[in-house]
TORDREN-817423 format. One record per residue: residue in one letter; x, y, z of N, C-alpha, C, CB in turn. Coordinates in steps of 0.001 Angstrom, whole numbers, plus 500000, padded with zeros to 6 digits. Glycine has a CB too. Example, Ala and Ser with C-alpha at 12.3 -4.5 7.8 and 13.67 -1.06 7.14 Angstrom:
a513190494310507800512300495500507800513200496700507800511308495527509046/s512850497750507080513670498940507140512900500030507870514084499402505725/
This chain:
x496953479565481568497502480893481343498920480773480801497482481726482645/x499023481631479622500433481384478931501568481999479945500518482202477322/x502801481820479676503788482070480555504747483542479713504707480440480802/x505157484286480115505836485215479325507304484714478838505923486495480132/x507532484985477453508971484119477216510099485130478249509561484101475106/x511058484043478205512346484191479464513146484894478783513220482797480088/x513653485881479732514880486437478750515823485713478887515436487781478941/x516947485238478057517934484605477308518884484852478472518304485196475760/x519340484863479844520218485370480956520277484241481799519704486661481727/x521468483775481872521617483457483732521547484172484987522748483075484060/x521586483967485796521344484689487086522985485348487346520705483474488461/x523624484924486706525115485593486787525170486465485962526296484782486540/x524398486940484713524729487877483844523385488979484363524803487233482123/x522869488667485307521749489851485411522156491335486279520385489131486249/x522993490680487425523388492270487758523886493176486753524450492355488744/x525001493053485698525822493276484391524638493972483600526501491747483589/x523894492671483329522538493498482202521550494235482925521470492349481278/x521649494365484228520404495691484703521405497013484961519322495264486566/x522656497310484520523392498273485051522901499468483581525270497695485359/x522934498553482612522487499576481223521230500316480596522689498903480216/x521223501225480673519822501757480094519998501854478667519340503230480670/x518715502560477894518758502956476766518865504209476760517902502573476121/x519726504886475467519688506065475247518728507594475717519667505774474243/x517341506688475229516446507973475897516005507509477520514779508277474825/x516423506586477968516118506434479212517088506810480307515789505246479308/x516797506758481352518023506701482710518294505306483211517484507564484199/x519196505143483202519807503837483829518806502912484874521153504333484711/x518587501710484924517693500913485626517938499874485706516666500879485327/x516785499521486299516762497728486394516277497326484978515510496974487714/x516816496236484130515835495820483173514215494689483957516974494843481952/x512911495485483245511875494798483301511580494059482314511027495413483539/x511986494349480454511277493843479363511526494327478244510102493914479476/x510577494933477498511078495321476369509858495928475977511711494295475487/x510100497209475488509848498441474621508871498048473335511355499050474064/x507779497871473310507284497577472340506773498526471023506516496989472862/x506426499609471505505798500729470900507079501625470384504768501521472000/x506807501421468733507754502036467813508986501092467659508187503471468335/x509094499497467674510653498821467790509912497785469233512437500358468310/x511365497588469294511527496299469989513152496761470552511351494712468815/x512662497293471808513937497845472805514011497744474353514064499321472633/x515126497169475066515315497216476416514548498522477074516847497212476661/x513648497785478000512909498782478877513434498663480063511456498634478988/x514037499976480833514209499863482396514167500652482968515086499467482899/x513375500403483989512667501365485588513251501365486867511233500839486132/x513705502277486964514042502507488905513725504253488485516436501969489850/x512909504379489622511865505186490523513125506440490485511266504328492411/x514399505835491467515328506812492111516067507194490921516278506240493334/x516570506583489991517245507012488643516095508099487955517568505495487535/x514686507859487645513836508555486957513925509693487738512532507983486743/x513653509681489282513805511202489589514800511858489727513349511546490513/x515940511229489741517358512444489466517274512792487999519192511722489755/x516201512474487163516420512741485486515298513585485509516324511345484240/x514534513802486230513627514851486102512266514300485713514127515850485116/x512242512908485333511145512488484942510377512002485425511166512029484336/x509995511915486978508917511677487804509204512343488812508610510409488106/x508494512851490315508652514216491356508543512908492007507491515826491628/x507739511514492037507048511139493380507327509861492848505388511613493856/x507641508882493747508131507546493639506542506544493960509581507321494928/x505548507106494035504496506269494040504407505444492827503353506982494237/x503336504371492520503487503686491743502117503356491676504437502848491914/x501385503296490915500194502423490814500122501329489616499010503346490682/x499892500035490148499708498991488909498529498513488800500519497817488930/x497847498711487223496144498247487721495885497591486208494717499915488241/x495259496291486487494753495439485538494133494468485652495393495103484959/x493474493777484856492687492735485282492862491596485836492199492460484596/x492566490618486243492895489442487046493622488636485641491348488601487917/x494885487833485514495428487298484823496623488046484001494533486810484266/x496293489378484057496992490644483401498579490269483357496707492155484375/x498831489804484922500358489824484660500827490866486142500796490662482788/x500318491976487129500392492787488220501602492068488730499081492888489167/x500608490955489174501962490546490440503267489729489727501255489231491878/x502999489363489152504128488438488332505041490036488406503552487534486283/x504823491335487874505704492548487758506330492832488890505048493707487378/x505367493025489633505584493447491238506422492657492116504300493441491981/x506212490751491837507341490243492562509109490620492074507041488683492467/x508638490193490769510149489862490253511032491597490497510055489215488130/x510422492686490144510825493810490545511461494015492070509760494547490316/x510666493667492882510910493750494218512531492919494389509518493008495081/x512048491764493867513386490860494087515098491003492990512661489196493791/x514738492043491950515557492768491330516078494132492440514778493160489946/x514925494355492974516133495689493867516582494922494947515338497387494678/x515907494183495242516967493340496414518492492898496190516332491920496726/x518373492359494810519583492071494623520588493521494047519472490827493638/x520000493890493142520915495075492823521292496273493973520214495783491643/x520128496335494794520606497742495375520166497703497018519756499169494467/x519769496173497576520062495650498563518443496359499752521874496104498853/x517128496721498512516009497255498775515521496649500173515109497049497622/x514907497736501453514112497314502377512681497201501703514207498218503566/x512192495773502106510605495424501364509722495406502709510462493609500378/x508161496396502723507508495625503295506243495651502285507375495979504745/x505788494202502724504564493876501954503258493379502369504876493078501185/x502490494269502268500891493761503044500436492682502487499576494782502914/x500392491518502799499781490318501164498809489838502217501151488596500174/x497735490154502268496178489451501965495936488438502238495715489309500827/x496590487077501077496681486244500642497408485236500255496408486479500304/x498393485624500953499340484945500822500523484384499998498954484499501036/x500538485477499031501187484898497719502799485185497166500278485439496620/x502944486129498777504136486735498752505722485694499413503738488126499664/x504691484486500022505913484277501042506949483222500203505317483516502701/x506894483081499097508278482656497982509276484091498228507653482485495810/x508753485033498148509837486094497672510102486400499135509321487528496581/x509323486147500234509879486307501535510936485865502143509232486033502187/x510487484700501394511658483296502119512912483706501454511276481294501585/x513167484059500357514117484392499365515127485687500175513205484914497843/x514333486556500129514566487884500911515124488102502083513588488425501124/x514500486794502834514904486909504504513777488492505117517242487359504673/x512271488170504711512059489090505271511276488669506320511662489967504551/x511082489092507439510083488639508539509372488608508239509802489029509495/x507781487609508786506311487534508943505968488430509918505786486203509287/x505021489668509881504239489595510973502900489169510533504230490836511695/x502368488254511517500732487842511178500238489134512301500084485743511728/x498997489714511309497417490380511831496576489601512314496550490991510824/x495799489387513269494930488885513340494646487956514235494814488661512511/x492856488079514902492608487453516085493364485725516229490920487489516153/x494339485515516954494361484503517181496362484226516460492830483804516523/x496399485185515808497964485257515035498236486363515654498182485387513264/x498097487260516111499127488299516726498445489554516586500615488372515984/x498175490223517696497376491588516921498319492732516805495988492225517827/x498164493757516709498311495137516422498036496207517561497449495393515330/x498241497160517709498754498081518812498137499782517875500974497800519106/x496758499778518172496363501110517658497282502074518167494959501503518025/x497504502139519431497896502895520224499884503091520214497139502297521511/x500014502120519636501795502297519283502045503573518791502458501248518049/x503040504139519137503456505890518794503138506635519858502632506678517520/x503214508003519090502953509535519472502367510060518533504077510394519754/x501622511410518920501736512749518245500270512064517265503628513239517292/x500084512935516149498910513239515767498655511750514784498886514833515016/x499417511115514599499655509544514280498808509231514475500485508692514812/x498288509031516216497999507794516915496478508484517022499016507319518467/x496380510005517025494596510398517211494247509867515821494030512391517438/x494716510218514770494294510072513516493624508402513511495637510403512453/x494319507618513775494264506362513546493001505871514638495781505711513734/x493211506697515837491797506249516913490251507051516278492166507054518931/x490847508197515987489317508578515407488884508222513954489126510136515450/x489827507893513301489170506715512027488392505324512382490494506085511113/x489075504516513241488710503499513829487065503579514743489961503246514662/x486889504568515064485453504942515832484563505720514572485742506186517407/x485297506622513889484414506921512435483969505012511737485892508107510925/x484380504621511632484378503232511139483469502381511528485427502641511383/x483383502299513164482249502092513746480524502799513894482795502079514672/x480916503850513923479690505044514255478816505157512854480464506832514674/x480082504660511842479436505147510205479240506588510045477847504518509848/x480116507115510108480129508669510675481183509717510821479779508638511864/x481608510827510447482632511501511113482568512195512092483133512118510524/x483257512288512993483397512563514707483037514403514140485600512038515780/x482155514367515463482102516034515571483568516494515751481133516635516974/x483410518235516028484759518563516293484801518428517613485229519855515844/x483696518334518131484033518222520389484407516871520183482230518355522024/x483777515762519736484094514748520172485931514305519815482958513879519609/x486411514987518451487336514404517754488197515295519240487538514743515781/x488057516182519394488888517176520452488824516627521683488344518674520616/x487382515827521742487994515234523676488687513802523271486214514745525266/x488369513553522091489432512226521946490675512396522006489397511523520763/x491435513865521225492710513946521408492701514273522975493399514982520421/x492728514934523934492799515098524987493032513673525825491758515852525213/x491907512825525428492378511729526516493924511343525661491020510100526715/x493910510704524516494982510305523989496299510687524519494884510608522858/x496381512359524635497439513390524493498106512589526347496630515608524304/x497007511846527058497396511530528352498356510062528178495959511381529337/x498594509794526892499425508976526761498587507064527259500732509723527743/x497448506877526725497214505551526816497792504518526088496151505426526674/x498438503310526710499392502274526042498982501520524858499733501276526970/x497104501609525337496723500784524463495360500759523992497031499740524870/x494752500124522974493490500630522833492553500080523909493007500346521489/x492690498989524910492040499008526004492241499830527119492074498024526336/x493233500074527214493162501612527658492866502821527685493570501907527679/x493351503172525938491973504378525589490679503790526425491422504447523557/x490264502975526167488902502442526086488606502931527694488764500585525650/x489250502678528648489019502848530466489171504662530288490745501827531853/x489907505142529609490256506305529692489094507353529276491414506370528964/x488301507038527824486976507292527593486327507214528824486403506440526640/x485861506365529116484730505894530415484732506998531454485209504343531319/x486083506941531779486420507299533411487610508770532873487478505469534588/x487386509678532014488859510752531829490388510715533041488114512585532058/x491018510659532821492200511040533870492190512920533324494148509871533464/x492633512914535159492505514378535378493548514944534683492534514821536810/x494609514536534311495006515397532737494165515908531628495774514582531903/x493289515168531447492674515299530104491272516348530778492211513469529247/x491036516683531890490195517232532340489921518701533179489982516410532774/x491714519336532700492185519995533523491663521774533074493760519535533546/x491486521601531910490374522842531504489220522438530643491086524051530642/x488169521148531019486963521261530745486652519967531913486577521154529029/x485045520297532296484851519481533342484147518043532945484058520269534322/x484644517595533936484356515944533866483598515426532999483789515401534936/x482467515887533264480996515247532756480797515625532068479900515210533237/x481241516719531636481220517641529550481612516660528928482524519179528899/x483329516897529316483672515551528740483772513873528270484007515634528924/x483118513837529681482688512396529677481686512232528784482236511888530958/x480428513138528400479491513262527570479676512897526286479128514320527607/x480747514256525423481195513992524486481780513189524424481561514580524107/x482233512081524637483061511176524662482296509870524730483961511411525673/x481027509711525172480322508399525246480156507784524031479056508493525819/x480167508228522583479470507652521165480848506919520781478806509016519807/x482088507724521055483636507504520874483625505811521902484832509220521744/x483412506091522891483594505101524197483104503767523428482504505550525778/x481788503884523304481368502427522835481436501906521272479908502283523228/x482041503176520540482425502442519379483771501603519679482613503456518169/x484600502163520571486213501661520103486104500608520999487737502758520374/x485052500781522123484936498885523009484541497694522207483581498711524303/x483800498571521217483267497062520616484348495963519724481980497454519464/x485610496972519851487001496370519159487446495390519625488110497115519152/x487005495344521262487656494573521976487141493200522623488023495337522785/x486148493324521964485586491463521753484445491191521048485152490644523161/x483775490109520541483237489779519440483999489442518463482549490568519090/x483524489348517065484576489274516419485647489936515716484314488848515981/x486240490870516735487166491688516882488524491163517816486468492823517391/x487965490568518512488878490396519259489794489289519900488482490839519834/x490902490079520227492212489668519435493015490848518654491789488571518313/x492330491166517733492797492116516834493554493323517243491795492512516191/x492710493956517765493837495099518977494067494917519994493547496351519388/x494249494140521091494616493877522091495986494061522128494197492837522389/x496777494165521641498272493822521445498765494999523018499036494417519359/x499298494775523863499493495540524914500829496669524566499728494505526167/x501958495517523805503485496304523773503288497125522834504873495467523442/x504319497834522464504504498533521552504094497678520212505832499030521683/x503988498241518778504296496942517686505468497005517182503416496826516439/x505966495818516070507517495469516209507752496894515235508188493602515479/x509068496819515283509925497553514794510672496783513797510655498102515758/x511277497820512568512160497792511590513408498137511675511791498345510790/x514476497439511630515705497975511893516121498552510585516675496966512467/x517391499311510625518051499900509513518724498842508280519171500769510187/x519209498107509562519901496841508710518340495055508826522112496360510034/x517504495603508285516682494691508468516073494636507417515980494770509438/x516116492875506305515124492860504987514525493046504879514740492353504410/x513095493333505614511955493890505710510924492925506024511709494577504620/x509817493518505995508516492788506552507595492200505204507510494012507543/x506737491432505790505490490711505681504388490744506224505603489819505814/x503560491400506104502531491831507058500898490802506239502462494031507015/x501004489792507158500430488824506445498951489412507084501020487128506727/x497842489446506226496493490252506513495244489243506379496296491571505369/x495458488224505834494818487300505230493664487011506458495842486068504735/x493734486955507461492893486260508783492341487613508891493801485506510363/x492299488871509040491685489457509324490631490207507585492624490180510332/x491154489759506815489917489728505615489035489055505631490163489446504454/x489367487530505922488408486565506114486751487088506939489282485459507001/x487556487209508226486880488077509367486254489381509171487800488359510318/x486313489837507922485437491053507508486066492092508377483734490890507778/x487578492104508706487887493197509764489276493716509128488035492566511500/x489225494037507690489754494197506563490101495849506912488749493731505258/x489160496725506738489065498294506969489982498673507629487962498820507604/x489630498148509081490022498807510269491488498438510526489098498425511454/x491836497154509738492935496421510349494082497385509295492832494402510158/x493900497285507973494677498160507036494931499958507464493780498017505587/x493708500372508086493774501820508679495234501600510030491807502310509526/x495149501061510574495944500576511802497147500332511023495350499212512695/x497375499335510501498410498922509786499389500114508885497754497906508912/x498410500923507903498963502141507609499354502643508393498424502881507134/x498698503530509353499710504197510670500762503716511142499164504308511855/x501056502411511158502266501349512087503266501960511023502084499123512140/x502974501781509620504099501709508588504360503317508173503614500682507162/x503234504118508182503638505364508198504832506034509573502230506022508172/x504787505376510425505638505948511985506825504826511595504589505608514036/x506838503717510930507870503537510827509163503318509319507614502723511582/x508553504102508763509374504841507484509605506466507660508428504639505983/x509094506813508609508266508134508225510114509283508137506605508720510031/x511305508589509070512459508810509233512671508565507555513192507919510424/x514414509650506770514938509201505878515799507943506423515568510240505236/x516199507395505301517112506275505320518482506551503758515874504642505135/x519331506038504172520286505686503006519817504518502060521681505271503602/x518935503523502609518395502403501779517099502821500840517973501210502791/x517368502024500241515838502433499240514497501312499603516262502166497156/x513747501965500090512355501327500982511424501129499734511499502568502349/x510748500070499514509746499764499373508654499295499730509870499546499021/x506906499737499582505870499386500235505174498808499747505339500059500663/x504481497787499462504023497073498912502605496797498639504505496436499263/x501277497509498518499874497108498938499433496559497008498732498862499874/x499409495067497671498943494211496519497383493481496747500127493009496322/x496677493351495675495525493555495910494484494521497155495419492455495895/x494977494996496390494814496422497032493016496801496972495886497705495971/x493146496114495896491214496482495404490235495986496428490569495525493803/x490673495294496803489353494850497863489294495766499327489580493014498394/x490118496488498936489981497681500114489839499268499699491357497631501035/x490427499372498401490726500946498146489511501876498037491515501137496783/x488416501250498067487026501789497553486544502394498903485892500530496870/x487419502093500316486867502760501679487461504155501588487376501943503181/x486443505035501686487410506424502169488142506194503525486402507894502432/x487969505382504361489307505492505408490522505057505017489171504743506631/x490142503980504198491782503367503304492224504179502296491690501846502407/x491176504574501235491669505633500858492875507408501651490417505767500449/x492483507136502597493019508601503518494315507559503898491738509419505268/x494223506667504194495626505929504854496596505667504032495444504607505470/x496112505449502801497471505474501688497686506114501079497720504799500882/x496723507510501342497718508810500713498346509063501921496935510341500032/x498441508754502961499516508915503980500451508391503566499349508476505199/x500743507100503349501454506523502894502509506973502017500874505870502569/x501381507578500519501940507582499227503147508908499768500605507953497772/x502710509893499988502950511134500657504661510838501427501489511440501901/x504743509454501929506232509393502179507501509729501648506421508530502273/x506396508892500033507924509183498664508628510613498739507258509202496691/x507598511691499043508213512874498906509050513238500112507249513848498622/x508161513094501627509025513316502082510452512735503393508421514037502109/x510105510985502607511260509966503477511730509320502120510530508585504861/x511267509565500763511937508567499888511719507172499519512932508499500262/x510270506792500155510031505441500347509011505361499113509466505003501914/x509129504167498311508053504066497358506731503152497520508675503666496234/x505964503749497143504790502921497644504208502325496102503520503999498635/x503714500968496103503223500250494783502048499896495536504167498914494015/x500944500309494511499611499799495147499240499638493884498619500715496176/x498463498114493977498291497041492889496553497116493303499344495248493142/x495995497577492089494250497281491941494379497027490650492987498576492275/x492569495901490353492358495115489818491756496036488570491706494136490577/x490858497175489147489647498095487883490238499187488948487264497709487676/x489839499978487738489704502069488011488769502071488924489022503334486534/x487279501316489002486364501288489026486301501183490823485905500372488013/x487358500127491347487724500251492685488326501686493170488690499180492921/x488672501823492674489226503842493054487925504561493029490433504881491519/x487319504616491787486511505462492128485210505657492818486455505770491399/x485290504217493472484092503511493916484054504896495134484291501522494493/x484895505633495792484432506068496836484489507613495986485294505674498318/x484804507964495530484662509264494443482822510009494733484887508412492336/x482038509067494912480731509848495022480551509891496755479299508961494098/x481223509274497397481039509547498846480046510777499053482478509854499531/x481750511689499343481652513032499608482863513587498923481563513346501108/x482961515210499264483823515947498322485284515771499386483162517796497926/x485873515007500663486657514687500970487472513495500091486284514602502012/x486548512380499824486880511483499177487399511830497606485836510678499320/x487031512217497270486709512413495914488272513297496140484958513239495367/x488444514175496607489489514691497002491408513785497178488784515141498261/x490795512973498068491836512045498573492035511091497012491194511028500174/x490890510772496424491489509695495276492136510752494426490239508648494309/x491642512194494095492449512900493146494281513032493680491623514495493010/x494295513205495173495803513481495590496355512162495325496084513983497219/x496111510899495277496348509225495593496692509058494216494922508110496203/x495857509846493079496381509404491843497339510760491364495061508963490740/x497377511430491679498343512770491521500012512595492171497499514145492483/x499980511327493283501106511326493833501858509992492788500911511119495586/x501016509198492333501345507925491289501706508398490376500372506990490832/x503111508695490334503743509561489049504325508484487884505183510642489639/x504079507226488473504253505899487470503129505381486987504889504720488084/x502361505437486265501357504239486636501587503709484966499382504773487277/x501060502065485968501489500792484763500013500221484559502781499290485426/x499563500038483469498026499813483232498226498498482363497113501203482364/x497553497243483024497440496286482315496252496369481672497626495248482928/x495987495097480804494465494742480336493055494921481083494469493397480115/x492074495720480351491310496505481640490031495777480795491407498682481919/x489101495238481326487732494453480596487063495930480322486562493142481813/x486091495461478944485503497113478385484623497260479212484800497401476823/x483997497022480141483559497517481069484052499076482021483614496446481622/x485315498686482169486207499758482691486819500767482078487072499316483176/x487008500334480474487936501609479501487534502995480259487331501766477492/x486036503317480336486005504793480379485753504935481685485003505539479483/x486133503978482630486604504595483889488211504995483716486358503502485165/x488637503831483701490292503838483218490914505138482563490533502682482047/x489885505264481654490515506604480653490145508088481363489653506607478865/x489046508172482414488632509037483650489676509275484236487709508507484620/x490048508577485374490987508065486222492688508393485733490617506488486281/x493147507690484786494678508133484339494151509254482582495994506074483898/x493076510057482950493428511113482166494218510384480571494516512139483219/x493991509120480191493712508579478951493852508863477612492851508437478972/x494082509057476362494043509707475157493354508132474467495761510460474549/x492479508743473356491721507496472737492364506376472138490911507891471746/x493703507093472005495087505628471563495153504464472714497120506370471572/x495397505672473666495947504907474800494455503497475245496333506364476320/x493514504228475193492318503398475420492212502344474560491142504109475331/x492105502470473550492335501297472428493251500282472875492940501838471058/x494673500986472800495234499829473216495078498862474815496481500255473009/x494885499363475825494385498827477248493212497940476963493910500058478319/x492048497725476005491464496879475904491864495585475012490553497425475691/x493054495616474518493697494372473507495000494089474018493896494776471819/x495521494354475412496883494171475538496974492866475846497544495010476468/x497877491863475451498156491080475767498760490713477300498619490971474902/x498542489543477627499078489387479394500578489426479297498602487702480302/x500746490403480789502038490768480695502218491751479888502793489846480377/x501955492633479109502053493579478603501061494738479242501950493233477356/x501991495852479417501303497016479940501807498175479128501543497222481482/x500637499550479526500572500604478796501300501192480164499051501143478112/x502898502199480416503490502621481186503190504081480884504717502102481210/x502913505056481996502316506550481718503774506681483389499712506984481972/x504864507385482962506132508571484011506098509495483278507942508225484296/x505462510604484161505955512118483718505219512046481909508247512307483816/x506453512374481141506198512759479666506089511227479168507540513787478846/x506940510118479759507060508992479255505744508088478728507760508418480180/x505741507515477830504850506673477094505337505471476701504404507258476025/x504642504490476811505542502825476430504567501988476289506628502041477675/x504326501137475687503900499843476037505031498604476127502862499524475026/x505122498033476957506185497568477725505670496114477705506411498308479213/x506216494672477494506106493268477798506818493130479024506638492341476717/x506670492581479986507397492497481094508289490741480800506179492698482581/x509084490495480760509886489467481098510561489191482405510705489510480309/x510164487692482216510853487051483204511863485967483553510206486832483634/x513338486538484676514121485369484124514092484096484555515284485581484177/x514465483296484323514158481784484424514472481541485916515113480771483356/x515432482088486833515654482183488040514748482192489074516218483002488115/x514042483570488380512805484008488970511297483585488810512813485120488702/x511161481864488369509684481729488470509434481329489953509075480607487402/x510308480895490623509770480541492499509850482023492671511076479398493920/x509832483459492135509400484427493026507765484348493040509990485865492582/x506999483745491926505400483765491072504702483061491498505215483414489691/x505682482168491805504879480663492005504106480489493323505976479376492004/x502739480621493194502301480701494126501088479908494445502262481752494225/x501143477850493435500690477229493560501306476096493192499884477541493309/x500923475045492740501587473707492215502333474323491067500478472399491716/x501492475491490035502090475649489141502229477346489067501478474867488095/x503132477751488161503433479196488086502420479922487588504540479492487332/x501746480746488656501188481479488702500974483253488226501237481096489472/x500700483382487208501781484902486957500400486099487313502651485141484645/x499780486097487901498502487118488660497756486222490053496954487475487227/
């Protein structure tokens, strides 16, 4: 795989050269260069575009084919606001491909997963923590919870259980809080299909995974951010449930404004986005930009993964229209013709734009902000190939 040429910079002249925009642009980070119509400095920051009026929502979607060039964008970006504007990162990586730019960053690991550290369904308050328990039993059941059942679930919840083995005793057996205007055995009733889906979390090959008793960790104000390494629980086919959980953790803990500029990170994203429960968890997510300021980048491979849950039901189909309605950036690499006329479905397309997405060269993307139009080469500086490198040799997808 060819390498993208370097821009001509030391690492001492890059803060200097990301302070300048171009004329029709707003001031940014430089990514590359302007290909469409000339050959001109291209630069993106989210927070500059929306004080200019030219994007409402700091979401981001990057989608292209395997080799395209995604993550090679996504690291070196990340590690440009770090340095310029001193960005909180967290990043879900799968796979592992993030922990060069971790180490760089100073951002913590947390490991997911049976046997690395689990997760805490039950961490929080308030409608957070039902949301996240009755997805997790929809998940199991293959099913959405009646309204009695979803209602005696909040009830036990509302009694404050620490943990999901606790929910779990709390199902079984109600505490007389949760029982104080409907009787026992109603409840206990409705509540049995709930009971033995969310036990089965708690051993087989589940478990581990939620057991976590304490609270889960926390983000400080003055803290580089996280790593939320996922990789052990994909393996384990416990991918769904663990990302549904995981969203909630990161939704309760951005969900506050900050003076820093937050970034979220869901890279390879495709091997999950096609669930309507993941789907519903990262328009939670996306939904922050508007109202904590936090940007969310979610990196898929085809359109074709989005719309995979589009025929569900008319919820789904729903949630991918808000998920791509809140992506007021989206960066479209090289898409195999297989996908054009999903692609051109999906980001609402013009037959130019399609043309070109099937011949783009790697590292080159078709950029759709607001009114904005570009096809954009992404460059990279010579500083920054240990952000890519994510084998013997530099890796740029």
């Amino acid at each position: 795989m060819s390498r993208p040429e370097i821009i001509p910079l030391t690492s001492a002249c890059v803060p200097s050269a990301w302070c300048w925009g171009t004329q029709r642009r707003p001031p940014g980070l430089a990514i590359g260069w302007e290909l469409s119509g000339g050959r001109r400095a291209w630069h993106w920051d989210p927070w500059a575009w929306r004080r200019a009026g030219i994007i409402e929502a700091y979401t981001t979607l990057v989608m292209g084919a395997s080799g395209a060039g995604k993550s090679s964008l996504i690291k070196t970006y990340l590690w440009r606001q770090v340095q310029a504007h001193g960005a909180q990162l967290v990043v879900t990586d799968p796979k592992g491909e993030y922990a060069n730019l971790a180490a760089a960053a100073g951002l913590r690991a947390v490991h997911i997963g049976p046997g690395a550290g689990g997760i805490n369904p039950m961490s929080g308050v308030g409608p957070e923590v039902i949301d996240t328990a009755v997805a997790l039993a929809e998940h199991r059941l293959g099913r959405a919870l009646a309204g009695e059942e979803e209602d005696a679930l909040a009830r036990v919840i509302e009694t404050r259980p620490p943990s999901l083995a606790a929910l779990v005793l709390a199902c079984e057996d109600p505490p007389a809080a949760a029982v104080a205007r409907i009787p026992k055995d109603v409840l206990t009733s409705r509540l049995s299909p709930v009971y033995y889906a969310l036990r089965s979390y708690l051993g087989g090959r589940w478990a581990g995974l939620f057991d976590r008793q304490a609270p889960n960790p926390t983000l400080g104000e003055h803290d580089a951010g996280i790593v939320v390494d996922l990789g052990i629980t994909a393996l384990q086919g416990a991918a769904v449930p663990a990302m549904v959980v995981v969203a909630s953790w990161l939704r309760q803990l951005l969900a506050h404004k900050s003076p820093r500029r937050r970034i979220v990170v869901l890279d390879e994203g495709w091997a999950l986005v096609g669930h309507p429960l993941v789907l519903r968890a990262l328009l939670g997510l996306a939904k922050l930009g508007r109202s904590a300021g936090v940007q969310l980048i979610l990196a898929v491979h085809r359109p074709s993964d989005l719309l995979s849950a589009v025929g569900a039901d008319a919820n789904s189909r729903d949630t991918v229209a808000g998920l791509i309605s809140e992506a007021n950036t989206k960066i479209l690499y090289r898409q195999d013709p297989g996908e054009l006329a999903a692609a051109t479905r999906l980001c609402q397309l013009s037959a130019t734009e399609t043309r070109e997405l099937a011949r783009l060269p790697a590292h080159w993307a078709l950029w759709r902000a607001g009114s904005l139009r570009a096809v954009v080469q992404h460059q990279l500086l010579a500083s920054e190939v240990g952000m890519v490198d994510t084998s013997d040799e530099v890796r740029l997808d």
